[in-house]
C-alpha positions in Angstrom: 94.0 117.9 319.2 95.3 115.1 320.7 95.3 113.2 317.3 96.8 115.9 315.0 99.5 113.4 313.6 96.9 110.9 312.8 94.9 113.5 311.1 96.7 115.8 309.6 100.2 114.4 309.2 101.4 117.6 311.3 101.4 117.9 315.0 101.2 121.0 317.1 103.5 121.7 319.2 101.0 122.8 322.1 99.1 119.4 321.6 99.5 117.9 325.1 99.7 121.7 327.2 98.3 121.0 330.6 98.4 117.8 331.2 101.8 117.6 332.1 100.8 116.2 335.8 98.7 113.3 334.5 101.5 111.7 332.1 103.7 112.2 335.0 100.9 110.2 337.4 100.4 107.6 334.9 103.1 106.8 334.7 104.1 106.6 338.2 100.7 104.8 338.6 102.0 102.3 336.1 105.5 101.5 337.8 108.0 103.6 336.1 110.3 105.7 338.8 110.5 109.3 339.2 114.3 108.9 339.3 114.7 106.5 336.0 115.9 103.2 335.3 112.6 101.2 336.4 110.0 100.5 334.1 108.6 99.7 331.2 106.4 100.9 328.0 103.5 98.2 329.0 103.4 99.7 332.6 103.2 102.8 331.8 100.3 102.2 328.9 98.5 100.1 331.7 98.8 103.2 334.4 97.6 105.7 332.0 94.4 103.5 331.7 94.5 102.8 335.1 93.6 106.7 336.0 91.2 107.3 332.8 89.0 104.6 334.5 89.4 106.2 337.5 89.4 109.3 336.5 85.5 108.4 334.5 84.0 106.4 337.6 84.8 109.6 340.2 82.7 112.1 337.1 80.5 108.9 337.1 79.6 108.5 340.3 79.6 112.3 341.1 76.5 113.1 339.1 74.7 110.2 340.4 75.9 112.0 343.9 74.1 115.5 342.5 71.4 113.7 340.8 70.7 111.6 344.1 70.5 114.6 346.1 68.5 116.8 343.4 66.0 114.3 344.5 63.7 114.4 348.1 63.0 111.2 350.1 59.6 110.2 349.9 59.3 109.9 353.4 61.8 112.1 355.1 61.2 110.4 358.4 61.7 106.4 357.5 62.2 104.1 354.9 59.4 102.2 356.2 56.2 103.8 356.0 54.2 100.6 357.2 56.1 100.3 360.5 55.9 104.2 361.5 52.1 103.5 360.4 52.3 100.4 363.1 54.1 101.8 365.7 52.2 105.0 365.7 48.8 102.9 365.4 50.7 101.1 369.1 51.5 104.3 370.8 47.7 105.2 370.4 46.4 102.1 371.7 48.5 102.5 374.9 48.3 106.0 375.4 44.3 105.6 374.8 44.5 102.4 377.7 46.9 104.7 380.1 44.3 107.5 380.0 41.2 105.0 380.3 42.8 103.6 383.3 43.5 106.9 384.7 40.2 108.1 384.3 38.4 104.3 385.9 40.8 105.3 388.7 39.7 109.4 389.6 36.0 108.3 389.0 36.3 104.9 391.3 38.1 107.6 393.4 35.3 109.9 393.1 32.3 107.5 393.8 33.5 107.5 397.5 30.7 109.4 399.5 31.4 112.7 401.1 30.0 113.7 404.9 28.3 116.8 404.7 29.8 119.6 406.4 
């Protein structure tokens, strides 16, 4: 019942409990000193929306944060699904040439004749 003048043409006296702390921030925010003497009404007016835009952006940009983490990755291991796809597709190709080469070796190795005993 921020508005209760406006409204009514009465205002409660318990209108602005609790936000003591932000009028106070606001207005340091917009220049005016803690100890008096410095400042102006313009300042002060500026500061106060100076922290309600900040104050919306960091509600803003906290539910994208819970909405962005609500969600999985579609691939947990990469952004790039076409190069895992590639390299793994490598890794086969040269692990499939090391064991062909390893297996021309033992059978070039095992072609050698053996005396009898």
């Amino acid at each position: 019942m921020r508005f209760g003048l406006a409204r009514f043409g009465t205002v409660d006296a318990t209108a602005a409990e609790g936000i003591e702390l932000s009028v106070i921030t606001s207005t340091v925010v917009g220049g005016v000193a803690i100890t008096g003497g410095v400042g102006t009404v313009v300042g002060a007016v500026l500061g106060a929306l100076l922290l309600s835009v900040f104050s919306s952006t960091l509600v803003f940009l906290a539910g994208a944060f819970i909405l962005a983490a609500g969600f999985p990755r579609w691939n947990a291991s990469s952004s790039y699904p076409r190069a895992d796809a590639y390299l793994a597709h490598r890794h086969a190709l040269r692990f499939k040439s090391e064991v062909e080469s390893r297996m021309s070796q033992s059978q070039a190795s095992n072609t050698t004749p053996c005396s009898p005993h």
